[in-house]
C-alpha positions in Angstrom: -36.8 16.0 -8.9 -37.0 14.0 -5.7 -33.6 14.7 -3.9 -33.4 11.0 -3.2 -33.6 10.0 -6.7 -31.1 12.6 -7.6 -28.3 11.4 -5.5 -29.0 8.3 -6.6 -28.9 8.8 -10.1 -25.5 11.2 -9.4 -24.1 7.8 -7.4 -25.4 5.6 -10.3 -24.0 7.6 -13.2 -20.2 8.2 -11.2 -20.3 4.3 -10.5 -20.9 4.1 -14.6 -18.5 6.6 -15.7 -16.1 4.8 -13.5 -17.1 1.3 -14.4 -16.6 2.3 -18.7 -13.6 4.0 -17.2 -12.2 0.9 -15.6 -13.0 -1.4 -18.8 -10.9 0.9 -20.8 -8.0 0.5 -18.6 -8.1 -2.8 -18.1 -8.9 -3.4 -22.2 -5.8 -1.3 -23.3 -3.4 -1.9 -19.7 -2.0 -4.9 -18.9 -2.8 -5.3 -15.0 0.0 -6.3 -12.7 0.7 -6.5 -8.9 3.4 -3.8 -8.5 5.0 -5.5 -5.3 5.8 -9.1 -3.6 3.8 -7.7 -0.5 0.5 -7.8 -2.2 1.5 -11.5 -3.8 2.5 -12.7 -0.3 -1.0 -11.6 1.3 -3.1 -13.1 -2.0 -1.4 -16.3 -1.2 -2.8 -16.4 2.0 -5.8 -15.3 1.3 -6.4 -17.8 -1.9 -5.2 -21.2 0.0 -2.2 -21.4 -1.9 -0.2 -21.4 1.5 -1.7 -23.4 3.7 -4.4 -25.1 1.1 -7.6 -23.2 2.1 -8.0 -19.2 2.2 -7.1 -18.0 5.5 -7.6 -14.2 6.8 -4.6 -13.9 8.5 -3.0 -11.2 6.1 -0.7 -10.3 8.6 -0.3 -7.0 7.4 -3.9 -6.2 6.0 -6.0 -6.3 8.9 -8.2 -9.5 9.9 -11.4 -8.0 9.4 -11.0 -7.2 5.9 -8.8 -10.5 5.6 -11.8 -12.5 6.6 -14.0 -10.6 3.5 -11.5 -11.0 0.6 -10.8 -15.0 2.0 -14.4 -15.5 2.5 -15.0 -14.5 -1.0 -12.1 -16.7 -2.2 -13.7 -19.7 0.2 -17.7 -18.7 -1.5 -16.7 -17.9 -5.0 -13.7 -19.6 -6.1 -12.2 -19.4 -9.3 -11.5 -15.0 -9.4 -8.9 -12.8 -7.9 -10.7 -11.6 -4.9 -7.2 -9.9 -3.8 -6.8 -7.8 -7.0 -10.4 -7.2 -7.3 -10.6 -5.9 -3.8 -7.5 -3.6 -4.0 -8.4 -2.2 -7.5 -12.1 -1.4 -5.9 -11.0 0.7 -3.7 -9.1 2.5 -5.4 -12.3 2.7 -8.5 -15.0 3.3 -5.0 -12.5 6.7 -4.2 -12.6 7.8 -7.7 -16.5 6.8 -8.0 -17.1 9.5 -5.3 -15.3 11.8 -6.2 -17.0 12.3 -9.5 -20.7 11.8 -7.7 -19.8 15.3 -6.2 -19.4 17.3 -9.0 -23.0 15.1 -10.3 -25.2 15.9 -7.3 -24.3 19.5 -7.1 -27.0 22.2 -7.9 -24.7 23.4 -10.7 -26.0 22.7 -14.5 -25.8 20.1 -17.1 -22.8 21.5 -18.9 -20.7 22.8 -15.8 -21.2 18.6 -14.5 -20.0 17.6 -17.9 -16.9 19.6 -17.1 -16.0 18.4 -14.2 -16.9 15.1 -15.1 -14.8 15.3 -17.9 -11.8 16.6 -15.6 -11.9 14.5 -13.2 -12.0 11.2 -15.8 -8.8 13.3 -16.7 -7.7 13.2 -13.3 -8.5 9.6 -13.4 -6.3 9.0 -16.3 -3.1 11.0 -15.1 -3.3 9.8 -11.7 -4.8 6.9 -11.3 -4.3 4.3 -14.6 -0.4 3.9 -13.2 -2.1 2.7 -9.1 -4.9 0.9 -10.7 -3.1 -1.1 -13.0 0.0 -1.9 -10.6 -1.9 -1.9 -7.4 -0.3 -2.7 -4.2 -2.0 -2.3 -0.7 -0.4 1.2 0.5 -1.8 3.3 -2.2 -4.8 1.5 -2.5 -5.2 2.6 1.1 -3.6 5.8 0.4 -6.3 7.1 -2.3 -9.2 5.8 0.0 -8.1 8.0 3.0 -7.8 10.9 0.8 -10.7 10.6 -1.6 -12.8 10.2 2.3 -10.8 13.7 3.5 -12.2 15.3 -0.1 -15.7 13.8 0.4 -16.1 14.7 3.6 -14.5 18.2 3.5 -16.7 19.3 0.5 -19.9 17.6 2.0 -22.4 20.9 2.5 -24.7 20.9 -0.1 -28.7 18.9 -0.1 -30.4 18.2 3.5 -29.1 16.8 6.5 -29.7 13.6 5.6 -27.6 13.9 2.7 -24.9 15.4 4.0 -24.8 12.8 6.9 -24.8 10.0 4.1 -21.8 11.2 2.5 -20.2 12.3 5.8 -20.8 8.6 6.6 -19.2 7.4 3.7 -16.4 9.6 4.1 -16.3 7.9 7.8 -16.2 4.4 5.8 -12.9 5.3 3.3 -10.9 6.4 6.0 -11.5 3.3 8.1 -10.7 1.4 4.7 -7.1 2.5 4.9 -7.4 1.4 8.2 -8.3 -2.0 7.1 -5.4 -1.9 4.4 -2.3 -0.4 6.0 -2.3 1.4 9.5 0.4 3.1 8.8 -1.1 5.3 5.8 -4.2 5.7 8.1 -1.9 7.0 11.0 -0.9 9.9 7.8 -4.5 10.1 7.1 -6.1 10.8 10.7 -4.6 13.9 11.5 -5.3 15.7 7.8 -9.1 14.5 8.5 -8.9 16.3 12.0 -7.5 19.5 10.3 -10.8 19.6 8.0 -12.8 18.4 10.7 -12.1 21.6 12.8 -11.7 24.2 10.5 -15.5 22.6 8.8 -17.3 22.4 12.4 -15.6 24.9 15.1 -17.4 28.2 15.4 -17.0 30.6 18.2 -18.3 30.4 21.4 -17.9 28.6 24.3 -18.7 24.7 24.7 -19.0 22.3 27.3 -17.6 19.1 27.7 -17.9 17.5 31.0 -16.0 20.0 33.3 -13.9 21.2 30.7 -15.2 24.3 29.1 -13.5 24.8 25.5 -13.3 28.5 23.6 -15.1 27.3 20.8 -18.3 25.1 19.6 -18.2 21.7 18.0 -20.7 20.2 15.7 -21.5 16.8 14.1 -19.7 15.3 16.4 -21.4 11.4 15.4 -18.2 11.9 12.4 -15.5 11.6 15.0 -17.2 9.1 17.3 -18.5 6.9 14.5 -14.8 7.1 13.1 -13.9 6.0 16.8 -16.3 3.2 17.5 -14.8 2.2 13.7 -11.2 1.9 14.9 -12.1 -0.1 17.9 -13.8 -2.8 16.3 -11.5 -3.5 13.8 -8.9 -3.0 16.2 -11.0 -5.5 18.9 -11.5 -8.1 16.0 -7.6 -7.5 15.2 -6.5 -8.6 18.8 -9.2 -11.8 19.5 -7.7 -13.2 15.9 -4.0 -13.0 16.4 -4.4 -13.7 20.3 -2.7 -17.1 20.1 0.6 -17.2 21.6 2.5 -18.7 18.6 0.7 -15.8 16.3 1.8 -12.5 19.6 5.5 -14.5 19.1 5.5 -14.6 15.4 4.3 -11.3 14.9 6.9 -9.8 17.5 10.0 -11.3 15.8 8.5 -10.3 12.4 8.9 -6.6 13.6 12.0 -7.5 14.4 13.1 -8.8 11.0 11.6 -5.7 9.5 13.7 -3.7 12.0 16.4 -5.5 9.8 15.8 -6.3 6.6 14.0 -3.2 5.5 15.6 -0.5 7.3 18.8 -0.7 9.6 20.3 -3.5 7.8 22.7 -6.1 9.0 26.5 -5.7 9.3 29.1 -8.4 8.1 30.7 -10.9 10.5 33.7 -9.9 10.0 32.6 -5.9 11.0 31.5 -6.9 14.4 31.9 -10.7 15.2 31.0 -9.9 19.5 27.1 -9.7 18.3 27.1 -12.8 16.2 30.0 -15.2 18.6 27.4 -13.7 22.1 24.4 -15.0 20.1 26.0 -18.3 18.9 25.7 -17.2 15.1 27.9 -18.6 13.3 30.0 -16.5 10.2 28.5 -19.2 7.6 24.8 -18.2 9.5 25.6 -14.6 9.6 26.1 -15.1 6.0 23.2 -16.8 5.6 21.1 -14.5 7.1 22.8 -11.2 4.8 21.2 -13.1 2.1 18.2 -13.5 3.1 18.5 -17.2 3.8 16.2 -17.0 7.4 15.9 -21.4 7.4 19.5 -21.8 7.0 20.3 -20.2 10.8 20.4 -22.5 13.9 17.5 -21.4 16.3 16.9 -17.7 14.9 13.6 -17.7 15.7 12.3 -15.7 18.2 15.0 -14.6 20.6 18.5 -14.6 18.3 16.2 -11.7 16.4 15.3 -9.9 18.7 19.1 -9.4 19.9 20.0 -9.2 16.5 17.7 -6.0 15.9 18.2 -4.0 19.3 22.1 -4.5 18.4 21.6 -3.5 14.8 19.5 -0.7 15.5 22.1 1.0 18.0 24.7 0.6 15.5 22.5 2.8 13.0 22.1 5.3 15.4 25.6 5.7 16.5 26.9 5.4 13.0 24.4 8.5 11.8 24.5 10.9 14.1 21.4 13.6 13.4 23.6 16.4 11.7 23.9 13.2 8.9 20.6 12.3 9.8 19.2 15.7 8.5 21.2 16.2 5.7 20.1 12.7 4.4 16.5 13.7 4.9 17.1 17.2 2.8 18.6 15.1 0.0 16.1 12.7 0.2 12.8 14.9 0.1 14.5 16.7 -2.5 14.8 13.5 -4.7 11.0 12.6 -4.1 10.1 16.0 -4.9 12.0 15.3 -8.5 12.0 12.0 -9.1 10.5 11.3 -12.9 8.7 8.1 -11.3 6.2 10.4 -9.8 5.3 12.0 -12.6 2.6 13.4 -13.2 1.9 13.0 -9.5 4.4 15.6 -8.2 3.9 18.0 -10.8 -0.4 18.3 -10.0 0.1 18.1 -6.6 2.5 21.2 -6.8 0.1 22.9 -9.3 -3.2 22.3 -7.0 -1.3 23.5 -4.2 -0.2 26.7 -5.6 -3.6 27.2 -7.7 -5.5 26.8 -4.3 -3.2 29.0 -2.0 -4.3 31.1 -4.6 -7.8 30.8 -4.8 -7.5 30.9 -0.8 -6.0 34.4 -1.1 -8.0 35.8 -3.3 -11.1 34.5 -1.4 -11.4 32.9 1.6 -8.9 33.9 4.6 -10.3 31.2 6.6 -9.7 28.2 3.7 -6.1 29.7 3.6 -5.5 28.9 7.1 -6.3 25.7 6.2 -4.3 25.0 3.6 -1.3 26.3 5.3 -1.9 24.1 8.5 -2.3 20.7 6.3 1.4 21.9 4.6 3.1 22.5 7.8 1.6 19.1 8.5 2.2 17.5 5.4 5.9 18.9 4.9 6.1 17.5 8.7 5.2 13.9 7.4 8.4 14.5 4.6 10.6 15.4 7.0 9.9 13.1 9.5 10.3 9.8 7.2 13.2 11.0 5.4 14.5 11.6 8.8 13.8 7.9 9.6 14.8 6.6 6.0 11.3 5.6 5.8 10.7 7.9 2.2 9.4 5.0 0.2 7.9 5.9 -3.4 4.6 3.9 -2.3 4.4 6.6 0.5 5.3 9.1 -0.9 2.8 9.2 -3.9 0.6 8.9 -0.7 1.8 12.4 0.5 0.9 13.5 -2.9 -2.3 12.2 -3.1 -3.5 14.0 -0.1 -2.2 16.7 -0.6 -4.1 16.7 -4.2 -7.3 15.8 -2.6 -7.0 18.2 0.0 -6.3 21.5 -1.7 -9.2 20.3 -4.8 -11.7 20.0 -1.8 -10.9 23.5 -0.7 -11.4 24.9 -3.9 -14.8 23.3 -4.4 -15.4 24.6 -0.6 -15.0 28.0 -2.7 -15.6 27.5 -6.0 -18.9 25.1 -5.7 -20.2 26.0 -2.2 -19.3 29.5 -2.0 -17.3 29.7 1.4 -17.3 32.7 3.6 -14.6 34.0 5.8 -17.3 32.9 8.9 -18.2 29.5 7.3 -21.3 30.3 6.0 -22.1 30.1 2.5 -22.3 33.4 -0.3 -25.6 33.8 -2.0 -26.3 31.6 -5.1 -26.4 34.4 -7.7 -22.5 35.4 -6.6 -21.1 31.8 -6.6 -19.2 30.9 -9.4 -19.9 33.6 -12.2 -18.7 33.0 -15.4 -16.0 35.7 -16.7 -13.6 35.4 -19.2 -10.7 34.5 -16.9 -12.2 31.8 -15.9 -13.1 30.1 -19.1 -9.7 30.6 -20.3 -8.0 29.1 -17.2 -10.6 26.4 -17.6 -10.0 25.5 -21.3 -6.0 25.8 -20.5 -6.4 23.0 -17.7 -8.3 21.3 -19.3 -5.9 20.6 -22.6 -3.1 20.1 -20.2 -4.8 17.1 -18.5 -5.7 16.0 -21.7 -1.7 16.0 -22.8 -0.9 14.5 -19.2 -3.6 11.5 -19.2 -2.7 10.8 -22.7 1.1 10.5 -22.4 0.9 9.0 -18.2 -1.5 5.7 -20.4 1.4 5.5 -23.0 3.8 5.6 -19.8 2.3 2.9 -17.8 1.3 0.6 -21.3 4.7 0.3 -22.2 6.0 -0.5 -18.5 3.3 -2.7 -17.9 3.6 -4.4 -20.9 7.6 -5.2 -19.7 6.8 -6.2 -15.7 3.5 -8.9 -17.4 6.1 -10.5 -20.1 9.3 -10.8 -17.5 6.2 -12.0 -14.8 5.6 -14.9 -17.4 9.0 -16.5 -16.9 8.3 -17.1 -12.9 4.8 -18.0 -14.1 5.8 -21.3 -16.2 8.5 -21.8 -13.0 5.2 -22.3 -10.8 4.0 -24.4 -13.8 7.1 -26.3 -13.8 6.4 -27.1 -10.1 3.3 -27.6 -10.2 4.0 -30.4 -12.9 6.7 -32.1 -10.1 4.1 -32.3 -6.9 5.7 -35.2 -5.6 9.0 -32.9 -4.8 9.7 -29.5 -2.8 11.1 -26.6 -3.9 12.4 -23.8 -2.1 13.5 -20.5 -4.0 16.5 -18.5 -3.0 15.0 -15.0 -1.6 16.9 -12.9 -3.9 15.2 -15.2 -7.1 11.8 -14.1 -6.4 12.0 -10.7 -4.8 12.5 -8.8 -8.6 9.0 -11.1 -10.5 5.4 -10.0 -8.6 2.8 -11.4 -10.8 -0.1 -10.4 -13.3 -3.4 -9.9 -12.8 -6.7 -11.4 -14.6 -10.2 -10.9 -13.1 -10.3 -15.0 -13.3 -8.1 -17.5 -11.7 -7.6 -20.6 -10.1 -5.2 -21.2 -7.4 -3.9 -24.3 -5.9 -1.7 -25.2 -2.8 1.9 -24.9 -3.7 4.9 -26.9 -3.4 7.2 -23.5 -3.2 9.0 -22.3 -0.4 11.1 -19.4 0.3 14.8 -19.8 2.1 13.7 -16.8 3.8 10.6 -14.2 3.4 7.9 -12.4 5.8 6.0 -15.7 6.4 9.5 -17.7 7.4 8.4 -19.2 10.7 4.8 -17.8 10.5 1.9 -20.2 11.8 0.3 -20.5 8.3 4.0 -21.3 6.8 4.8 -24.5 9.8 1.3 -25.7 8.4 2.7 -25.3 5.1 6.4 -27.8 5.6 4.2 -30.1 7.4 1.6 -30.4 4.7 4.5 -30.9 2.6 6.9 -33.5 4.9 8.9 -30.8 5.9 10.2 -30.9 9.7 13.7 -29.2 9.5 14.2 -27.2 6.3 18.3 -26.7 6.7 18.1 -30.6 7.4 15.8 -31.6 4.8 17.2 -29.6 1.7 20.7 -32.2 2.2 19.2 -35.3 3.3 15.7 -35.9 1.6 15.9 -36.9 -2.2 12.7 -34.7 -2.8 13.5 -31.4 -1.8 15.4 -29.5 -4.5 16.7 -25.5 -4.4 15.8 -23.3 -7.1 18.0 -20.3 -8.0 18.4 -17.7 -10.7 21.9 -18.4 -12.6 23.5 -15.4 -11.5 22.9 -15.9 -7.8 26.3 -18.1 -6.5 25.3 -20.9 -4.1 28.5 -21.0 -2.6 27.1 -19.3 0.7 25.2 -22.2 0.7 27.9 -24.9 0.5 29.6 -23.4 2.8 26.8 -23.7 5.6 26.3 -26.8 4.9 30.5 -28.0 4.6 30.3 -25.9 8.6 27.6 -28.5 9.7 28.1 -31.5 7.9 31.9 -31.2 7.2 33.3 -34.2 4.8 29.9 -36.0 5.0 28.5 -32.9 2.7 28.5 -34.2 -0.8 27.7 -30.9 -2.4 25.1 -30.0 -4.9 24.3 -31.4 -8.5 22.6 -29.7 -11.1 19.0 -31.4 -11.8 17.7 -28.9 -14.2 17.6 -26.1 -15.9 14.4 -23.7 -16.8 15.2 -21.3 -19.8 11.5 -19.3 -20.0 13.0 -15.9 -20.9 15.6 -13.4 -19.8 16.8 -15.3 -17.2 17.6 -19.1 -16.6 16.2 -21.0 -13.2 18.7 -23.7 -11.7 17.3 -26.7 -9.9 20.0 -28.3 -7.8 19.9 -31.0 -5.6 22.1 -30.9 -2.2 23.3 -33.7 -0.1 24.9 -34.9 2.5 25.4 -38.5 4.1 23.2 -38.8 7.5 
C-alpha cells in the first residue's frame, strides 16, 4: 500500500474511533463547564458581554480568541467555546491512537492497542472531556504533542516530519490556551528532544563548538518562530493603554484574591487608613465586592498586593513554607478526586522504569531526568501554594504520556542503548509473559473505564441539575431587560454552566459586584451599554438597578457601605423578589438612598 494512503487511512480511522468515542460520551454524560474561568472567557467570546463576540479572552491568548469569536461572529447559534476546548482535548486523543494504526505492527496487535487506548480514553479522559475547562484542555494537548513527537521514528522522512510538525502544533496549542501549562510543557519537550536527536561528536554553532551533534533542528525553530507570532499578535492586540493598565491591576487582584489573600481591617488598619480605604471598603473588598471601593482601580491595588504579599512572606517563613509543600504534594498524590489519574500515572511510571531497566539504559536516563523534573514542578508549586487540582492532573498527564512514549520507543520501535533501532525479527516477540501482562492490563482498564463513566455520570448529572437553577435566574433577567442586575460574587462563584453543541446567546443585563472582568475594557462598554456610569452610585439611586443574592449571603456589608457614604439619607434595601428554582432561593432587593 501507498504509504500516503496508509497514514491517511490510520488518521481517518483514529479521527473515527474518536468521533464514535465522543458520541458515546456525550450520549450517556451530561457535558458541563467545570469552572467560572471558562464561563467568563465564552462570554466574551459569544457577545454576551459587550453584545458582539470579541477575542480578547484575556487569559486564552488573542490569536486563538480571534478563531473561537470569529466562529461565534460566522456561525452563530453553537458553542464555539465548548466545542473548541472539547477538540482539543478529542485532536490529542485522535493522535494518539493514529500511532498505534500507522505502525508496521499487524491487524490484531493495532486492535489491541486500539482497544487500550479507547480504555485509556475512558479512564482518563470522559471526567476532562465532559467537565472541560481551559488548563487541562491545554494540559492534554502539550502532553499528547511530547508523546507524538517522542515516538515519531517509524515511515520516511516526510512522515516523520508530518507528525513531528503536528507534534510542533499541540504544544503551541497549550500555548494558545494557558501559558502557564506550556511553561510545564516546554522543558519536558526539550528533555525528549535531546535524548531523541543528540549523538556524539562534536558540532558547531557559530563560534561555539558543543560536545555533541544535533539533528532536526526545524522542530525547535518552527516551535520558536510559533511562540513569537502568537506572542507578537498577543502584544499589537492588548497594546492600548487602558487594556497594559487593566491587565496590570488584574495581576494584581490575582496576587490577592487567589493566593496571598487579604487581611481584616482591624488586623492591620496602617495599609488600609495610608491608602484611604475605608473599614466598610476593606470589607467590601474581603467579599469580593471590587465596585463598592472608592477609586480601587489601578493604583489602591497595586499597593494593596505588594503590602499583602510581604505579609505572606513574613508570616510563612520557608521552614513553614516546606512543610506546607510536603503535606500538600502528599495530599495530591492521594487525593480520591484524581482517581484513576494518580493511580496510572504511578503504574506507567513504575512499569516503564521497568521496561527501561530491563532494556534500554539510555530510555532510563530519560525517564529519571523528566522525574527529577517533574517532582521539581510538585515541589515548586506546593512551595508557592500554587497545587491546584486542574494542575495537578496536568503533572499527571505528562507524566502518563511521557513514560507510554518511552515504552513504545521500546516496545514498538525497538530502541537501542546508541539510538538506533534493533532488527525487526527481535522487536516485540510474543512470549507468554507478555500475553499475560497484556490480558491482566487490559481487564484492569476495562474495571477502571467502566467505574471512572459511572463516576463522572453521577457527578455530572448533580453539577447540570444545580446549573439549571442559575440558568432560569438568567431567564428571569432576561425576561426584565428594562432593569440591571448585579450578582453578589460569592452567588455565582459555586454554578458554571452546561454544555449543548447548540446555543444561542444574547447580551446580558448581569453584572458582577466584583469578578476578573471588574474594570476591564469590554466590562466599561458593558455599564455603558446598560446606563451604567457609577455602579456604587447607581445600585442606591436609579430605580432600575436591583442586587441579586443567594439567601444565605447577609447583605449587611452592604448597608453598611452604603449608611458610611450616604449616612441618614440611606433608605436601606427592600425585598422585590424572590426566585425559588431549586436548592437554593435568589433574593432581588432594591437599595436606596435620597440624592
Amino acid at each position: 500500500m501507498n504509504r500516503g494512503w496508509r497514514v491517511f487511512g490510520a488518521m481517518l480511522a483514529a479521527c473515527l474511533l474518536t468521533g464514535c468515542w465522543f458520541l458515546f460520551v456525550y450520549k450517556t454524560v451530561p457535558f458541563i463547564y467545570d469552572i467560572n474561568d471558562d464561563v467568563a472567557m465564552r462570554n466574551v467570546a459569544a457577545g454576551v458581554i459587550t453584545g458582539s463576540p470579541d477575542a480578547h479572552l484575556l487569559h486564552i491568548k488573542y490569536l486563538l480568541g480571534l478563531v473561537i469569536s470569529g466562529l461565534y461572529q460566522c456561525f452563530p447559534g453553537l458553542d464555539w467555546y465548548g466545542l473548541t476546548m472539547i477538540g482539543v482535548v478529542l485532536l490529542s486523543f485522535a493522535l494518539c491512537l493514529y500511532r498505534g494504526l500507522v505502525s508496521e505492527k499487524g491487524i490484531f496487535w493495532k486492535i489491541i492497542y486500539a482497544a487500550t487506548a479507547l480504555l485509556l480514553m475512558t479512564a482518563l479522559g470522559t471526567q476532562h472531556v465532559s467537565a472541560f475547562q481551559w488548563t487541562t484542555a491545554a494540559g492534554i494537548a502539550g502532553a499528547a504533542g511530547i508523546f507524538l513527537f517522542y515516538t515519531a521514528g517509524e515511515g520516511p522522512d516526510w512522515q516523520i516530519r508530518m507528525e513531528e510538525g503536528i507534534a510542533v502544533f499541540l504544544v503551541l496549542v497549550s500555548l494558545l490556551i494557558r501559558d502557564d501549562v506550556f511553561f510545564i510543557t516546554v522543558p519536558a519537550a526539550a528533555l525528549c528532544f535531546l535524548w531523541k536527536y543528540a549523538a556524539k561528536g562534536q558540532w558547531k554553532c557559530g563560534k561555539v563548538t558543543f560536545p555533541f551533534r544535533l539533528k532536526h533542528l526545524f522542530v525547535p525553530a518552527a516551535l520558536a518562530v510559533g511562540v513569537l507570532v502568537i506572542l507578537a499578535v498577543e502584544a499589537f492586540a492588548y497594546r492600548s493603554p487602558e487594556w497594559r493598565t487593566f491587565r496590570k491591576y488584574n495581576t494584581d487582584r490575582e496576587a490577592i484574591m487567589d493566593y496571598y489573600g487579604l487581611q481584616n481591617y482591624e488586623t492591620d488598619p496602617a495599609i488600609y487608613d495610608g491608602l484611604g480605604i475605608t473599614p466598610e471598603e476593606a470589607e467590601n473588598l474581603q467579599r469580593y465586592s471590587l465596585y463598592l471601593a472608592d477609586n480601587l482601580y489601578p493604583e489602591k491595588m497595586a499597593a494593596l498586593a505588594r503590602h499583602e504579599k510581604e505579609a505572606y512572606t513574613a508570616s510563612h517563613p520557608l521552614k513553614e513554607r516546606l512543610c506546607t509543600a510536603f503535606t500538600e504534594i502528599y495530599e495530591h498524590f492521594t487525593k480520591d478526586t484524581y482517581h484513576p489519574a494518580n493511580l496510572i500515572a504511578i503504574a506507567v511510571i513504575a512499569l516503564g522504569l521497568a521496561l527501561c531497566a530491563a532494556r534500554s539504559r539510555r530510555s532510563l536516563g530519560l525517564g529519571l531526568s523528566f522525574l527529577v523534573l517533574w517532582f521539581g514542578y510538585w515541589g515548586y508549586l506546593g512551595y508557592r501554594d500554587r497545587l491546584l487540582e486542574r494542575v495537578g492532573f496536568v503533572l499527571y498527564f505528562m507524566a502518563i504520556f511521557l513514560f507510554l512514549g518511552i515504552w513504545y520507543r521500546i516496545q514498538v520501535l525497538g530502541e537501542n542503548d546508541d539510538g538506533t533501532e534493533r532488527q525487526t525479527d527481535s522487536v516485540g516477540k510474543i512470549c507468554p509473559g507478555s500475553i499475560v501482562l497484556t490480558f491482566g492490563i487490559f481487564c484492569v482498564l476495562t474495571l477502571t473505564a467502566a467505574n471512572t463513566w459511572r463516576s463522572v455520570q453521577s457527578y455530572n448529572t448533580g453539577r447540570r441539575d444545580y446549573n439549571l437553577e442559575f440558568l432560569d435566574v438568567n431567564r428571569y433577567m432576561a425576561e426584565h431587560p428594562e432593569n440591571v442586575y448585579f450578582m453578589t460574587t460569592f452567588s455565582i462563584e459555586t454554578y458554571t454552566d452546561n454544555f449543548t453543541v447548540k446555543r444561542d446567546f444574547t447580551f446580558s443585563n448581569l453584572l458582577s459586584v466584583g469578578g476578573w472582568h471588574t474594570f476591564s475594557p469590554l466590562e466599561n462598554a458593558k455599564c455603558a451599554k446598560l446606563g451604567i456610569t457609577d455602579p456604587k452610585k447607581d445600585i442606591v439611586t436609579k430605580d432600575n438597578v436591583y442586587v441579586i443574592s443567594l439567601e444565605n449571603i447577609n447583605l449587611r456589608y452592604m448597608d453598611r457601605y452604603f449608611e458610611s457614604i450616604y449616612g441618614g439619607q440611606y433608605r436601606g434595601r427592600e425585598l422585590a423578589d424572590t426566585l425559588n428554582y431549586g436548592e437554593q432561593n435568589f433574593e432581588v432587593y432594591d437599595f436606596t438612598a435620597e440624592e
